[in-house]
N, C-alpha and C positions, 0 to 999 in steps of 0.2 A: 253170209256176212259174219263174220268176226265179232268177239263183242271184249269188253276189257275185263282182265283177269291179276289184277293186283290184289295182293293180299295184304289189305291194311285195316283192316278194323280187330275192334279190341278183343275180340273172340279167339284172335290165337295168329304166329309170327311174329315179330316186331315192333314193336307200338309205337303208331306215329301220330303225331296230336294232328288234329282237325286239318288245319292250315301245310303242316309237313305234305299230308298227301296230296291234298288240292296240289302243291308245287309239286310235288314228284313223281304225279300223274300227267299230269302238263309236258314237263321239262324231259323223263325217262321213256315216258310210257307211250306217249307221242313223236317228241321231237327227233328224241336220241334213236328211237327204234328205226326209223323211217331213213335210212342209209343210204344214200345212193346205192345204186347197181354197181357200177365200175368205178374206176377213179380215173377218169374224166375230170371230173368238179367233186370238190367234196362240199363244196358251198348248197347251200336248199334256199329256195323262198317260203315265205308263212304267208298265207292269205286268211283273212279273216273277216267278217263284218261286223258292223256295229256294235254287238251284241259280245258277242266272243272275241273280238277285242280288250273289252273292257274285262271281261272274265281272265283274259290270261295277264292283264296288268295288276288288276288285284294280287295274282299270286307269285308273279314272279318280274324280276325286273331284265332290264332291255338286253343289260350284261350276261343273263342267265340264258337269256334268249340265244346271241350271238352264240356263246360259248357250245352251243350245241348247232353251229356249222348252220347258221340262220344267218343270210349275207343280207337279206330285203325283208322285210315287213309292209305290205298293200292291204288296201282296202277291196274287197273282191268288187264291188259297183264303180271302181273306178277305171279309166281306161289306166291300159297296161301296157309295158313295150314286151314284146317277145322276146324269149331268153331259150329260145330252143335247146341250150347246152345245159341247162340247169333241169334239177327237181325241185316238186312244188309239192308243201305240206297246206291243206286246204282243213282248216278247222271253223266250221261254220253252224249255223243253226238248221235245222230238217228242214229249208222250207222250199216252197215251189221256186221261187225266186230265184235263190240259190245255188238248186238242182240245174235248173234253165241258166244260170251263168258260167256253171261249172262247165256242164257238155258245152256250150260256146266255147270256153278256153282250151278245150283239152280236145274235141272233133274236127274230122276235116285231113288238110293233106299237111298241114301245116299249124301243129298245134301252138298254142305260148308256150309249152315249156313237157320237158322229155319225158317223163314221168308223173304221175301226181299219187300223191297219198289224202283220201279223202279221212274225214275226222266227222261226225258230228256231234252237236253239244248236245242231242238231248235225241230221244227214240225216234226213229222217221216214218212215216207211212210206207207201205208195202208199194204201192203205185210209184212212188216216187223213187223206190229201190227197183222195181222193175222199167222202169225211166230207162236208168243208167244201165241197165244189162241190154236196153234194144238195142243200143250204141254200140256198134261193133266197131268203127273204128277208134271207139275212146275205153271200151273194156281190157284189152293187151296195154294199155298204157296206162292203168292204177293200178298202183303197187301197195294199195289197204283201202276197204271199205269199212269201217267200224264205227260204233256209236260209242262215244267218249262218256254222255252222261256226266255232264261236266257243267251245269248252266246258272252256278251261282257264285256271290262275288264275296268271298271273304273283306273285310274290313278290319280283321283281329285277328290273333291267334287260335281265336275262343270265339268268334262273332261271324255273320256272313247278311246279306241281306237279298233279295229277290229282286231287290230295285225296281218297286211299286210306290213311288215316289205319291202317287194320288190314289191309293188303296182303301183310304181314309174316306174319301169324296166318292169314289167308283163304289165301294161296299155298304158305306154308313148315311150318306147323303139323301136329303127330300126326295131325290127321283133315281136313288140308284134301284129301289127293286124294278122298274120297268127299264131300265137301261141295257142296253146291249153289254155295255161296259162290267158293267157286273159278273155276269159268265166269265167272259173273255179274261178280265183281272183275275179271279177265283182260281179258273185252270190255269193260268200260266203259270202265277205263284203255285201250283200242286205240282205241275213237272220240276219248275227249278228248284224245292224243296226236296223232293223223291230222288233227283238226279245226287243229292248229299248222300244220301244212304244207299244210292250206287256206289258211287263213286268209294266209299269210306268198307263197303264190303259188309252193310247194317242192317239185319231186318227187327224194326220196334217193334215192341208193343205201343198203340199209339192212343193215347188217352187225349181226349178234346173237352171244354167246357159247355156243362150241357145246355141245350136251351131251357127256359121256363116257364111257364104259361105265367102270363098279364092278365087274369083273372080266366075269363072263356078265351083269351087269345093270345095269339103266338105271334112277333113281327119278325119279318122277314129279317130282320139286325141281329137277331134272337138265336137265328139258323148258322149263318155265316160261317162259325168254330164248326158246327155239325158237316155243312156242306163242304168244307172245306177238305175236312179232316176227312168225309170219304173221299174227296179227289186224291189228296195223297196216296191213301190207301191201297187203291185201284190201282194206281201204277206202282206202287212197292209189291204187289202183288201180281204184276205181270214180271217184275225182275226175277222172281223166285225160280221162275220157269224159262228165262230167255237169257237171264247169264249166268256164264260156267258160274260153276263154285259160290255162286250168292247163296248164303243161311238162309237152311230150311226153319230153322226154328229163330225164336228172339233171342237178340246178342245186346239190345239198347233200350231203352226208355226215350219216347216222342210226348211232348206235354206241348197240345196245341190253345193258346188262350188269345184274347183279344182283348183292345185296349179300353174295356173297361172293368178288367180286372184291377186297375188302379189308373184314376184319371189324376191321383195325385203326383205322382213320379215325374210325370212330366214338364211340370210346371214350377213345382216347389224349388228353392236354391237352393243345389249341390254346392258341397262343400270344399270336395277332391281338388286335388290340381288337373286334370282332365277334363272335369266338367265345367270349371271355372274357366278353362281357357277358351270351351268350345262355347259357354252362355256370353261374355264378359265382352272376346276380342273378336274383331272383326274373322274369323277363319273362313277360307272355302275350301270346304274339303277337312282335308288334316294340315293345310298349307296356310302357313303365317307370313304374315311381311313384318319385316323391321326394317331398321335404321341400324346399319353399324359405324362404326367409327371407319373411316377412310386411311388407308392403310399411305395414302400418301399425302396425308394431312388436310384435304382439303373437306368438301360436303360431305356428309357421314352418306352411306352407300344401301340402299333401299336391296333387300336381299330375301332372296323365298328360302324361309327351311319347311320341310317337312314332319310334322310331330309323330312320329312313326315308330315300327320296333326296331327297325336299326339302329335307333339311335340311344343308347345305354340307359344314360340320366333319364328321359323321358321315360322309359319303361321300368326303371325304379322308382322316377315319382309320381309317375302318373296317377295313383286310387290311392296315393296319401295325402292327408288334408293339405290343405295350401301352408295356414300355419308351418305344419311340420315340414313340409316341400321347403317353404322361404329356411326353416334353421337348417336340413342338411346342406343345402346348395352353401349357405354360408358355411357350414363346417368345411366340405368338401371344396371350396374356393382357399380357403385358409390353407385346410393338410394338400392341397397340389402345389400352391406356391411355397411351402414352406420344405416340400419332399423333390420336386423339378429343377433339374440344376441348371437348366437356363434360365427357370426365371430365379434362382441365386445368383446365379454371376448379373443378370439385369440390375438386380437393387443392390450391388456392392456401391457404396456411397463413395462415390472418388478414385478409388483407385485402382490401376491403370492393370487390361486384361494380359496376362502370359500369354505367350506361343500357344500352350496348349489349352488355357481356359477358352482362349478366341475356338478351339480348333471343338473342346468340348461343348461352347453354345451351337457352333456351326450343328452339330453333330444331334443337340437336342432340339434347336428350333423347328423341326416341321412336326415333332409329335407334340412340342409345346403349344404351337400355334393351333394345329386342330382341336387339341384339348381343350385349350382358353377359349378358344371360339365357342365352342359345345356351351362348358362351362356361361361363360358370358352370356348365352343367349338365354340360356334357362333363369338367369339372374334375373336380368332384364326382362323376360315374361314377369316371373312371380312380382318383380317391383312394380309392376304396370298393373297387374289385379291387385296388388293389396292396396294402391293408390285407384284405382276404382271404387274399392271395395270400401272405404275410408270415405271419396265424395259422394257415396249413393247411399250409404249410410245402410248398406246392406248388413251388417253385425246387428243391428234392431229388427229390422225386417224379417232375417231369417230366425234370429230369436224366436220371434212371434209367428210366423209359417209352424216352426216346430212346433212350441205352447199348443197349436191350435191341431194339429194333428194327434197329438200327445193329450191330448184334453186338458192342458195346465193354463189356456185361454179362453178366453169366447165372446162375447157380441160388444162387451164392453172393451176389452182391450184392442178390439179392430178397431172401433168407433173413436176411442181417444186415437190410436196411430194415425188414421184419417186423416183427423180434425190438425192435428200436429205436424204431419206432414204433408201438405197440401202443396208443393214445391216439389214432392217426390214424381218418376216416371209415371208413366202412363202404363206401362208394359211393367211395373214391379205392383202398382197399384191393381193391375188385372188379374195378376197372377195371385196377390194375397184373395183377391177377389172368388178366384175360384177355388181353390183350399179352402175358404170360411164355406163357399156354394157345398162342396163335399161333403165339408164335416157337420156343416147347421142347412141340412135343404130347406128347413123349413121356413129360413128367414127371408126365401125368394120367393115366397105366396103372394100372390093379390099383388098391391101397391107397395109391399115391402122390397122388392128390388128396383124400384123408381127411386128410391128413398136413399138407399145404398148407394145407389148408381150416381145421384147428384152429389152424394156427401164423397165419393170418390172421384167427382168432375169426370167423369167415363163416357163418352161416346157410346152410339146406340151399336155402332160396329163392334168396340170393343165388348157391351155387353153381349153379344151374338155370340163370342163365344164363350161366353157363361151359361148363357141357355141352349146351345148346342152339344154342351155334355149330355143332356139328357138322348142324344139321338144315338148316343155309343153304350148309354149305361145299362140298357138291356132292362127287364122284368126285374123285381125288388122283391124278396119275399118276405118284407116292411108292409103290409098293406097304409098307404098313404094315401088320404085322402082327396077327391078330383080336387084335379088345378095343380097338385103339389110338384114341386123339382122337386124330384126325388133322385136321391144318387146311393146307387150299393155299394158302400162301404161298410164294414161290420163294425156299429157304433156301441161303443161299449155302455151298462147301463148303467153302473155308478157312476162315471162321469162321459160327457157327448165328446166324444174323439175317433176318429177315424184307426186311430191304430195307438198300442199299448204298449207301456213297458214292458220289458222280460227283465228281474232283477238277478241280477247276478252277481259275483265275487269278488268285479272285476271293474278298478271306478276308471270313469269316461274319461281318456286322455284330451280328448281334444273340445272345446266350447263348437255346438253345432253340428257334431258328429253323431246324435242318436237317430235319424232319419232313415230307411231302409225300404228298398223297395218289395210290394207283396209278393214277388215270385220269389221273391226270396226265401218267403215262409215256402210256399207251393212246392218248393224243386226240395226244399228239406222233407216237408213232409212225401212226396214223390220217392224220396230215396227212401226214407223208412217205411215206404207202403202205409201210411196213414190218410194219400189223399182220398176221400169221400168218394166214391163209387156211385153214388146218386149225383153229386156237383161236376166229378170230372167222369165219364162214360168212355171204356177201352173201345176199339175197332175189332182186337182180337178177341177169336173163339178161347184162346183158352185165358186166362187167367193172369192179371198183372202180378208180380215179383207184390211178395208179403213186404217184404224190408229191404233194406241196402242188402248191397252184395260185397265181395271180399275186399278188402284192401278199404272201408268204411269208418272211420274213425268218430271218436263223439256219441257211437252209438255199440251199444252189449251186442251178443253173437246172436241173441234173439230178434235185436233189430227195436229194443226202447230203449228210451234217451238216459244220456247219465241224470245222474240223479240233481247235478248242478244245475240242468239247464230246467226252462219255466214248464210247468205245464200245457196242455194243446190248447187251451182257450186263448191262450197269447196270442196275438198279431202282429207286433212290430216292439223293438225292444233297444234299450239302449246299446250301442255297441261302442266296442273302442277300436283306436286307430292301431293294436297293435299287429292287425292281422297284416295292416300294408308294408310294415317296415321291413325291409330286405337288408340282406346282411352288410357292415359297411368295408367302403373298399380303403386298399394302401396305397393307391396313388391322389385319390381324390376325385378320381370321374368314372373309371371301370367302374362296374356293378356288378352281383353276382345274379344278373337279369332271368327272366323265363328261358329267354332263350338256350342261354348257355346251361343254365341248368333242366330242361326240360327232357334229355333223355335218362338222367335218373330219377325223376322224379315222377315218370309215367313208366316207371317199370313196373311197379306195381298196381297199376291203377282195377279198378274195378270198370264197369260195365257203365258205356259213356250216358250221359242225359243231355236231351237235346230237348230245348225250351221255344215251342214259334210264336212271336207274338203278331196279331194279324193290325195293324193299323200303326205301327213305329213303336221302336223302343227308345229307353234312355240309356245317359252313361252311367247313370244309377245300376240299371240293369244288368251292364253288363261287367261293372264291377264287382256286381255278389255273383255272376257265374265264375269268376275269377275268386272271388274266395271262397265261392263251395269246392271248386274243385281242389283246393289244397284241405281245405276241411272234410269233404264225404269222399277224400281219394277217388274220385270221377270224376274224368272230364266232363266240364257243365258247357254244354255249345248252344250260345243264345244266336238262336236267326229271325230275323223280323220284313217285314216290308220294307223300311228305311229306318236309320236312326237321327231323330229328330231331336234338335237342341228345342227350348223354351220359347224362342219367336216361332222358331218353323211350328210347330205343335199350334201353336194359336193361328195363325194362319191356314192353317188347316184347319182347327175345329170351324174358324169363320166360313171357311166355305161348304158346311157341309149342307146350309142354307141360303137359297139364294133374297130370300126375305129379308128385311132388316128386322130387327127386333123390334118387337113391340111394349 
């Protein structure tokens, strides 16, 4: 058996960010290779299941598909019509199933289709490979047997996730250590993980969060990071040996953590235009519905876009606050109408168009019309969150989220918002609910969260998952006395706050911008070799990286901080918005996006950092992998189980108990 042999990780060839290879693995290394024999048909079929379906829409679209002589896309469980004259490109998962549908189509005297090129997504068992070789009349008729190592689903550029959608309930849950569930979730997320640093051509160093004894004892929630981080291990360490050219030594940094490295992220109100779009408006998925105007004046026309990176504006404004999102989109509305010489000749008041002005709208209106379209919708989003944002009275609420994170709050100023907004959600009043749980455990003892619970009118459901933090927060090296919710967060001692300024040079552009999530500190200090070797524990025999490596900026050649930025006691610190601003464009909508600039901008990069979070991440999260890696010149590649908006996260912590709260 064959195995894939692309040269794309940062150690040396051509540097293609995360997302490039996944596509050009897919699209080149797969599609393109697999050529007919003759030219008969230049047309192929793609078969795929469930599974690897989804993987290949993640990276690449339908267009990219075709373009590479893909006439049909099937679902391999479903019936099929015979295509005897065609080849079949079969990219599937290792499994018995699969194996046993595969020799049905391809055995016999009368196969479905002339050829086939088998794919699969992730390592197969030896039995199942010697399956296919008993087959003699289906052996002369595959024209590749290879493991693609291919079994995770980007989301981002920078992002990917396992799609363990119940990870959360399977790992963290009242009855997940006895559950079968458990294993079963653990290793799959370890193949689909490992198959990243196949595929990318990466062997890490792989640092996990250690567990910590709860006085004489150790819970199985405690393990998880441990357990996990050896499953990866084991099979990044079987690739050393079974495919060509994978690094013998480490080319990357793996920093495997779980979701209670910060139970605040999740819940607290982002402020971004990405995160606001994905807490605020109904989305499923990255896909919005609107209303637009009816282009033949009648009912305005209910329409899907996609919030995606194709799409310019959104990948300019996306991790800038909403604030600043609402003033370029107006700038940038103004300088297109004011620079677009269709929409000039539209607003000429009165009078009557020339031969060639008719000739020069004709001429402008279809890049007018997609432009104003783009434009318009991005409007109309941002006017519809700051008129959320305006009736939910959210600019108080997150005020005081912050305060109380920040330690500039505490029991009195919950207790007046409360008392004052008694009209407020139910789902904003939870959420302040568990930030204060975070930052003040101690106000959930005894009868004091009965107390809270009535003054915030909260359902015993809704408190469930308040007091189901504690089932992710692991061992506290707080000793807290019985009975206490205790939650680890490092509370500072001059004043109770979950996370601290870093004062700097540099004043706050935006009201509601100082919030930050902890990996953030974690993957800085990761890159300067400062994280604690007691807290996070390597897999490897030799020796994690002291400091950043070349192309590092922000830090001396020894690998310590300039002298501007705060000392190591800090944890969370005010930032400003100017990291998100991209450079502005001359027509009004272009951008000078990642996209288009990302192959100069990873020429130099340094040696990638790959962050797994095990229970969902946020778009908090995955916005500071996105400004570390213009800050520590390394790509920052956040992968997680799922990434969870603010409902989804609560609804998961609810069911991590099947009890109602008491």
């Amino acid at each position: 058996m064959s195995f894939s042999d692309s040269e794309t990780s940062s150690h040396g060839g051509e540097y293609k960010t995360f997302r490039q290879v996944s596509r050009h693995r897919l699209l080149y290394e797969m599609l393109q290779t697999s050529k007919p024999g003759d030219s008969r048909s230049s047309w192929k079929v793609l078969i795929m299941d469930k599974v690897t379906v989804r993987v290949m829409s993640h990276s690449c679209k339908m267009s990219d598909i075709t373009d590479q002589g893909v006439s049909l896309v099937e679902d391999i469980f479903r019936r099929r019509q015979p295509l005897p004259q065609l080849e079949a490109i079969y990219f599937v998962q290792p499994s018995k199933e699969n194996v046993i549908m595969f020799l049905s189509d391809m055995s016999g005297r009368e196969p479905l289709y002339r050829k086939a090129y088998l794919y699969f997504s992730a390592p197969i068992q030896k039995d199942l490979v010697n399956r296919i070789k008993k087959d003699t009349s289906v052996l002369p008729r595959i024209g590749a047997l290879r493991e693609m190592n291919l079994e995770y689903f980007p989301i981002d550029n920078q992002g990917f996730i396992t799609d363990h959608d119940k990870a959360l309930e399977e790992l963290y849950g009242d009855d997940a250590e006895n559950s079968r569930q458990f294993d079963k979730c653990l290793n799959v997320m370890a193949t689909r993980v490992a198959t990243v640093f196949a595929s990318l051509k990466e062997f890490p160093f792989v640092r996990y969060k250690a567990a910590k004894l709860d006085g004489d004892t150790m819970t199985f929630r405690e393990l998880v990071p441990t357990k996990f981080a050896a499953a990866v291990w084991d099979h990044i360490t079987t690739y050393k040996s079974s495919i060509r050219n994978f690094p013998q030594t480490e080319t990357c940094e793996l920093l495997i953590v779980d979701r209670s490295v910060d139970q605040i992220a999740p819940v607290i109100h982002e402020w971004t235009y990405d995160a606001m779009c994905h807490d605020l408006l109904n989305l499923e998925g990255n896909k919005y519905v609107h209303e637009a105007p009816s282009k033949a004046g009648g009912q305005p026309e209910r329409k899907e876009v996609l919030l995606e990176d194709h799409d310019p504006v959104w990948l300019e404004l996306r991790h800038t606050h909403i604030a600043e999102a609402s003033e370029r989109l107006h700038d940038k509305m103004a300088n297109f109408v004011s620079k677009n010489k269709a929409a000039q000749l539209q607003q000429r008041d009165g009078g009557e168009l020339s031969t060639r002005d008719i000739q020069k709208l004709v001429q402008a209106l279809p890049q007018y019309n997609e432009q104003m379209e783009k434009l318009s919708l991005h409007v109309a989003i941002a006017g519809k969150l700051n008129q959320i944002i305006r009736d939910m009275g959210l600019r108080e609420l997150g005020q005081l989220e912050q305060d109380l994170v920040f330690g500039d709050a505490g029991t009195k100023e919950v207790i007046n918002f409360l008392r004052g907004k008694q009209e407020g959600t139910n789902e904003n009043k939870l959420r302040l609910m568990m930030i204060y749980a975070a930052v003040y455990p101690e106000k959930f003892e005894g009868d004091k969260a009965l107390k809270l619970m009535q003054l915030a009118k909260l359902s015993d459901s809704d408190m469930k998952a308040v007091k189901n933090m504690k089932l992710i927060e692991g061992s506290d090296s707080r000793k807290a006395s019985k009975g206490t919710f205790s939650l680890k967060f490092d509370s500072a001692t001059r004043k109770h706050a979950a996370r601290k300024d870093r004062t700097g040079g540099e004043e706050e552009t935006w009201a509601l911008f100082r919030f930050y999530p902890k990996i953030e500190e974690l993957i800085e200090n990761l890159s300067k070799g400062e994280l604690s070797n007691d807290d996070y524990c390597c897999m490897n025999n030799t020796s994690p990286p002291s400091h950043g490596t070349q192309g590092t900026t922000g830090a001396s050649p020894s690998g310590s901080v300039r002298s501007g930025q705060s000392n190591a006691q800090s944890t969370r610190s005010r930032r400003t918005a100017n990291w998100a601003r991209s450079k502005s464009s001359d027509d009004g909508y272009s951008s000078d996006s990642v996209l288009r600039t990302a192959p100069c901008e990873f020429k130099k990069m340094g040696q990638r950092i790959f962050v797994f979070v095990i229970g969902g991440a946020t778009r908090s999260e995955l916005r500071a992998c996105h400004k570390l890696t213009a800050k520590l010149r390394r790509e920052v590649v956040l992968g997680t189980t799922s990434f969870d908006d603010p409902p989804q996260y609560i609804t998961k912590l609810k069911s991590l108990s099947g009890k109602e709260a008491s």
